[in-house]
Backbone as a ProteinNet text record, in pm:
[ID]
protein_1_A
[PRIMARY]
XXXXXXXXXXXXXXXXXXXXXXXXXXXXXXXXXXXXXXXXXXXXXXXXXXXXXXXXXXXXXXXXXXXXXXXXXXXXXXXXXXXXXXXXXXXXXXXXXXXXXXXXXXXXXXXXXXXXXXXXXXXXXXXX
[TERTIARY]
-2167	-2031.6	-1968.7	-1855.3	-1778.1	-1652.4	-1676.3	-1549.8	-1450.3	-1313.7	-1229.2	-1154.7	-1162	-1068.2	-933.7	-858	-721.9	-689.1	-625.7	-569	-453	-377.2	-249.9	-106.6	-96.3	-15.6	-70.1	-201.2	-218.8	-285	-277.1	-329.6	-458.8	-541	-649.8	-719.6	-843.1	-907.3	-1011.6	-1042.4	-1193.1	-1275.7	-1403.7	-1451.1	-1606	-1633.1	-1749.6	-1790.9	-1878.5	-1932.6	-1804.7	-1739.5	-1682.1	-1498.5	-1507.6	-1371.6	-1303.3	-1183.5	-1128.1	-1001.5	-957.8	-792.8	-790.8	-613	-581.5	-499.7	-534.9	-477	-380.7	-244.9	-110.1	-125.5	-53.7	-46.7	90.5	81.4	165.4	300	361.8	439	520.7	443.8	468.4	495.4	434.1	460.2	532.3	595.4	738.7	874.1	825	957.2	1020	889.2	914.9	959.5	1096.2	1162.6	1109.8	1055.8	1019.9	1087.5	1210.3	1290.9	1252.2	1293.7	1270.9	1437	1351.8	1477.1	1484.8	1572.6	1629.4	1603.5	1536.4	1628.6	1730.4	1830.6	1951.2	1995.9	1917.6	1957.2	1834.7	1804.7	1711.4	1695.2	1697.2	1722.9	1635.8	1631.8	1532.2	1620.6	1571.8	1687.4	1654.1	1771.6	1791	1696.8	1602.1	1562.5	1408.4	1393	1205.2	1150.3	1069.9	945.3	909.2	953.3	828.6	870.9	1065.7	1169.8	1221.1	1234.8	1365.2	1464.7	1553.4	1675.6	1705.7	1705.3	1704.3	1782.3	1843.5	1984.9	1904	1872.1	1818.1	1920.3	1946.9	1966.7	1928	1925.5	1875.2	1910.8	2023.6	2121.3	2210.2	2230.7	2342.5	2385.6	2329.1	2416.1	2294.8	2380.9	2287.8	2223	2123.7	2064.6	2001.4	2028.4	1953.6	1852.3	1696.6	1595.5	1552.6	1531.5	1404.7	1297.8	1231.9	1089.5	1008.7	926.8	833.5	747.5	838	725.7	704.7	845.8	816.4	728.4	643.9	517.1	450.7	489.6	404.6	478.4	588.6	730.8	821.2	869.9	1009.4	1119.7	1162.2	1288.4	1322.4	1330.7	1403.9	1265.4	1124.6	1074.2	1067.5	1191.8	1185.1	1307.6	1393.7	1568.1	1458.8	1535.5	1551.8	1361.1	1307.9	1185.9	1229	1134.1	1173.2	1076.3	1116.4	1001.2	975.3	934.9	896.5	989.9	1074.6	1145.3	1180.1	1134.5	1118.4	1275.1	1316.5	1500.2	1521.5	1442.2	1490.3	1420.5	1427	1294.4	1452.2	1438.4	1554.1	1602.6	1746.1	1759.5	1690.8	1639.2	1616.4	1707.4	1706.1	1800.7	1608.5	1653.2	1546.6	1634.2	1585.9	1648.1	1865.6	1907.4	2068.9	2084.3	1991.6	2046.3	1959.2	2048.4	1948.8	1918	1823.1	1717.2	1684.5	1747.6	1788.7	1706.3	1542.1	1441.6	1341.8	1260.6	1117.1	1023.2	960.3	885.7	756.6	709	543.5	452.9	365.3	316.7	138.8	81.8	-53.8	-116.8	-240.7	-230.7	-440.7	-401.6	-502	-588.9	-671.5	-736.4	-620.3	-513.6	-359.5	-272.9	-314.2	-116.1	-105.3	49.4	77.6	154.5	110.6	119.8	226.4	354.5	414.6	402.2	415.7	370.7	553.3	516.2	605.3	622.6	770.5	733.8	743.7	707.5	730	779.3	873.5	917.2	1047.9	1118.9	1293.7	1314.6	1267.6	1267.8	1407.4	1510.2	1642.3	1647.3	1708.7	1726.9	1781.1	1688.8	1690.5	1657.4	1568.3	1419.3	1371	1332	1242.6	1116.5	1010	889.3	825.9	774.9	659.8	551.8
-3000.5	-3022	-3132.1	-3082.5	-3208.2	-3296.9	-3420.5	-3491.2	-3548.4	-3525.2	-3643	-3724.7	-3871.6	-3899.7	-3905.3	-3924.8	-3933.5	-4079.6	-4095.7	-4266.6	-4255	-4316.3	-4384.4	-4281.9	-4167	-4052.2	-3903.7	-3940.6	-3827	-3733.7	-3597.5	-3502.5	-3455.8	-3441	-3442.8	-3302.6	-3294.8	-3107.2	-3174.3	-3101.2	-3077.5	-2955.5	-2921.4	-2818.6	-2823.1	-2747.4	-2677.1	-2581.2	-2546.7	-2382.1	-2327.3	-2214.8	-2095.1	-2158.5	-2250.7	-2337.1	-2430.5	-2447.4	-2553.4	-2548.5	-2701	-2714.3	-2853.2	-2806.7	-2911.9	-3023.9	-3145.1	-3245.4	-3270.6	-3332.3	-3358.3	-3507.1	-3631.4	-3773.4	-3728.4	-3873.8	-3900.1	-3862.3	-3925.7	-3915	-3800.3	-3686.9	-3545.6	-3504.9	-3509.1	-3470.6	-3495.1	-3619	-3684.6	-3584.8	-3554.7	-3443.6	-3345.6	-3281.4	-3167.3	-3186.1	-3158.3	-3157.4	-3062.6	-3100.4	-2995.2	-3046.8	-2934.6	-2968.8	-2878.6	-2932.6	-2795.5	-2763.6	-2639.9	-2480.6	-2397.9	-2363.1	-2267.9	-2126.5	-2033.6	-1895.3	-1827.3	-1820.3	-1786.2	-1636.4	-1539.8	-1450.1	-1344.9	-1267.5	-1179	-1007.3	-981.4	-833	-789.5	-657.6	-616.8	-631.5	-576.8	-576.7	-450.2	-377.4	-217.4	-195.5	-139	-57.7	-163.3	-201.5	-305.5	-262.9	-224.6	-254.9	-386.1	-461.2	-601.8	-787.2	-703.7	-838	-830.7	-969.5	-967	-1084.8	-1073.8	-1130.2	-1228.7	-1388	-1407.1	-1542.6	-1606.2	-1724.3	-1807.2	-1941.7	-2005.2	-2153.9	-2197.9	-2344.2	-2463.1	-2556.2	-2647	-2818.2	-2785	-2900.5	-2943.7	-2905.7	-2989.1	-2846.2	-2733.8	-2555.9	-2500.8	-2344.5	-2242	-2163.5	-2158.2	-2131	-1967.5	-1857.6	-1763.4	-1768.3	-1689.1	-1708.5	-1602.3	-1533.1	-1425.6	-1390.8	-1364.1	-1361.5	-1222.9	-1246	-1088	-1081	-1103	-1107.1	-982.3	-860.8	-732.3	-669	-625.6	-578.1	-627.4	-780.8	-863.5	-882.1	-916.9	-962.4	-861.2	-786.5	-736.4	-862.6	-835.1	-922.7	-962	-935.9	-972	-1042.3	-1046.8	-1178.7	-1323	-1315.2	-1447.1	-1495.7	-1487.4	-1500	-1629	-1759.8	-1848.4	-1960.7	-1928.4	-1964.5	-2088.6	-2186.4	-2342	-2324.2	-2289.9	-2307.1	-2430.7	-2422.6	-2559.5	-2447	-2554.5	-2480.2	-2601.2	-2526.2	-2600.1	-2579.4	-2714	-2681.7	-2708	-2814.5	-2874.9	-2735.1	-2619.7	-2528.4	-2456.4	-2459.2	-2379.4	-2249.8	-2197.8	-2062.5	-1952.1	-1828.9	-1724.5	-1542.9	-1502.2	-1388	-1283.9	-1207.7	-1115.1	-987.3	-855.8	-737.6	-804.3	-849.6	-903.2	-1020.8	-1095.3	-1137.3	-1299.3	-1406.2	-1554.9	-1575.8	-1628.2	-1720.8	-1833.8	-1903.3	-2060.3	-2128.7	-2091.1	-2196.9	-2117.9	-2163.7	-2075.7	-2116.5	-2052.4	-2070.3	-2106.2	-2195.6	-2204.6	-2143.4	-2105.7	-1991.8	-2013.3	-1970.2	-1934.1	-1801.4	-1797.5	-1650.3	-1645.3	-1571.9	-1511.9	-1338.1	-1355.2	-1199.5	-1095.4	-1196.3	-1113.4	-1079	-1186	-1191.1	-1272.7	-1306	-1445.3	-1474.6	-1570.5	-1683.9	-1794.8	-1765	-1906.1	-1996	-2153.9	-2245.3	-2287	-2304.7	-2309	-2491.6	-2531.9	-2623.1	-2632.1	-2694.4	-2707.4	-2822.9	-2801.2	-2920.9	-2910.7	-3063.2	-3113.1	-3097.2	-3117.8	-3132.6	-3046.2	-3136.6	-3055.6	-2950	-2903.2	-2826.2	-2926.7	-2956	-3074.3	-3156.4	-3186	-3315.6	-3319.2	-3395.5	-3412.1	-3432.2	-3375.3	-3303.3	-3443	-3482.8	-3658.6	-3670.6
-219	-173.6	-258.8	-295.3	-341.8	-297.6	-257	-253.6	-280	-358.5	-419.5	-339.5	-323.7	-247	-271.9	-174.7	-192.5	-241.7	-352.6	-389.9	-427.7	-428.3	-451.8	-470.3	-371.3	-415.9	-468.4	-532.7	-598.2	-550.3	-577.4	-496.9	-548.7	-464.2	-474.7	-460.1	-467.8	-406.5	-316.5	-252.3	-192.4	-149.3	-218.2	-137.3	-116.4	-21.1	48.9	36.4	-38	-3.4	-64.8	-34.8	-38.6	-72.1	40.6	94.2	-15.7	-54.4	-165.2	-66.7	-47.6	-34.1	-88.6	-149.5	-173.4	-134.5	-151.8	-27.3	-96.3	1.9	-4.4	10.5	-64.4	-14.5	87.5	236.6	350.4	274.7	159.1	91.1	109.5	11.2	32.3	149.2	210.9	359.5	460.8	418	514.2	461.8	340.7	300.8	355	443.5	511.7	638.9	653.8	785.1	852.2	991.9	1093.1	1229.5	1291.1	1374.4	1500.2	1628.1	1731.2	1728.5	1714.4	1782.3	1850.5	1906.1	2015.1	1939.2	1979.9	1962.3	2041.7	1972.7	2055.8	2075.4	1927.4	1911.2	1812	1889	1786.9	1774.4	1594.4	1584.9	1476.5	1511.7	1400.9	1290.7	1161.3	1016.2	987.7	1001.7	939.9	823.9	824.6	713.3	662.9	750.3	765.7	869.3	863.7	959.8	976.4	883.3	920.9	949.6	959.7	945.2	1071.6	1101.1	1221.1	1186.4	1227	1191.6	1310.8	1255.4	1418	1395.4	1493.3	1515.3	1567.1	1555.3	1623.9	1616	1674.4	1702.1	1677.8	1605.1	1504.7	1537.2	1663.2	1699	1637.2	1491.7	1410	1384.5	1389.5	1359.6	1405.8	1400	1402.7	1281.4	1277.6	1134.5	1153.6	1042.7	1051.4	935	1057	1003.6	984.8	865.1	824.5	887.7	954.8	1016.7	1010.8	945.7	925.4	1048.7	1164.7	1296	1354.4	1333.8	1372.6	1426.3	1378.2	1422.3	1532.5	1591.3	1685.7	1793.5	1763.2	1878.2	1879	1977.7	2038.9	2047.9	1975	1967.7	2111.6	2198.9	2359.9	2352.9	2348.9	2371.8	2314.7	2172	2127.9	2139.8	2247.3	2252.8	2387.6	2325.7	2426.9	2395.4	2326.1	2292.5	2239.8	2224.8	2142.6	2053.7	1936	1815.9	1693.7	1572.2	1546	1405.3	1334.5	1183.1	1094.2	970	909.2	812.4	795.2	823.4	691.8	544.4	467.9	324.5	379.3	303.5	243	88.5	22.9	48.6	72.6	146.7	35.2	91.9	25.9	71.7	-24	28.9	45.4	151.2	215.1	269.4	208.5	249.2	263.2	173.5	222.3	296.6	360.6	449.8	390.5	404.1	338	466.6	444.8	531	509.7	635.5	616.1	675.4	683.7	700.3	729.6	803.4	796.3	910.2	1033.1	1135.1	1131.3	1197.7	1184.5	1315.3	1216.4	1303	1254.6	1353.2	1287	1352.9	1266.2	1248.5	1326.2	1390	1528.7	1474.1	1397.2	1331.9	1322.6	1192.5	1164.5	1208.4	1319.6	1440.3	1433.9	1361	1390.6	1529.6	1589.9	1684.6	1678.4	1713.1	1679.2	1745.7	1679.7	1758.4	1834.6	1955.2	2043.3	2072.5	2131.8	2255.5	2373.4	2471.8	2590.6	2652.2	2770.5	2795.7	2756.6	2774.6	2734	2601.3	2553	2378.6	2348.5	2293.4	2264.5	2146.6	2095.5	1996.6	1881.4	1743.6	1679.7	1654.1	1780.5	1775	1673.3	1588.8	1489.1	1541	1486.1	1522.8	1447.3	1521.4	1474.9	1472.1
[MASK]
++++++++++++++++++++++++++++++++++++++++++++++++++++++++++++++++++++++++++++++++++++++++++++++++++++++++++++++++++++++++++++++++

C-alpha cells in the first residue's frame, strides 16, 4: 500500500490494492458551493429516457436542473423534496435545455439515491 501525504495545497494520490483516489487540499473544496433546494417543479424532457427537467429553488432564484434520474424517480415524487445542489458548477446545455447546477446523489448497485434534507433548513442554506 502506498501513502502520500497531503502538504501545503497540493494534491496528492493514495492507493490500496485495486483502489487509487485522489485527494483535494480544504482549499479546493471551499470552492464548491453546496446549497439546500426546494424542488418546485418536475418533468420528464421530450425525447430521453434518462433526463428530467426540474425547477428547484436555491433562495436567491429558481434554477433549472438537468437530472438523468428518469429511470429511478417519477417526477411527482421529487416536486417539494429539499435536496443538496451544487449552485457555483458552470451551466451546460443537455438535450436544449442548460442546466444550472447539478444534484448529489449516491449510487446504491446503480440507483442513484439523492441525498436529501430534513428539517427547517430554508431553500439556500449553505451546506457546512
Amino acid at each position: 500500500m502506498t501513502l502520500q501525504l497531503l502538504a501545503l495545497g497540493k494534491v496528492s494520490t493514495v492507493s490500496g490494492g485495486e483502489a487509487q483516489q485522489e485527494l483535494i487540499d480544504i482549499e479546493l473544496f471551499k470552492k464548491v458551493d453546496l446549497r439546500v433546494g426546494v424542488v418546485k417543479h418536475a418533468e420528464k424532457v421530450a425525447g430521453s429516457k434518462k433526463l428530467l427537467r426540474l425547477l428547484i429553488d436555491v433562495g436567491t432564484e429558481v434554477r433549472q436542473i438537468i437530472a438523468g434520474l428518469a429511470e429511478w424517480y417519477k417526477p411527482e415524487e421529487l416536486v417539494g423534496k429539499k435536496v443538496v445542489v451544487v449552485v457555483n458548477l458552470k451551466p451546460k446545455k443537455l438535450m436544449g435545455f442548460e442546466s444550472q447546477g447539478m444534484l448529489l446523489a449516491t449510487c446504491d448497485q446503480g440507483k442513484p439515491l439523492l441525498v436529501t434534507i430534513e428539517g427547517d433548513a430554508k431553500p439556500g442554506s449553505k451546506i457546512c
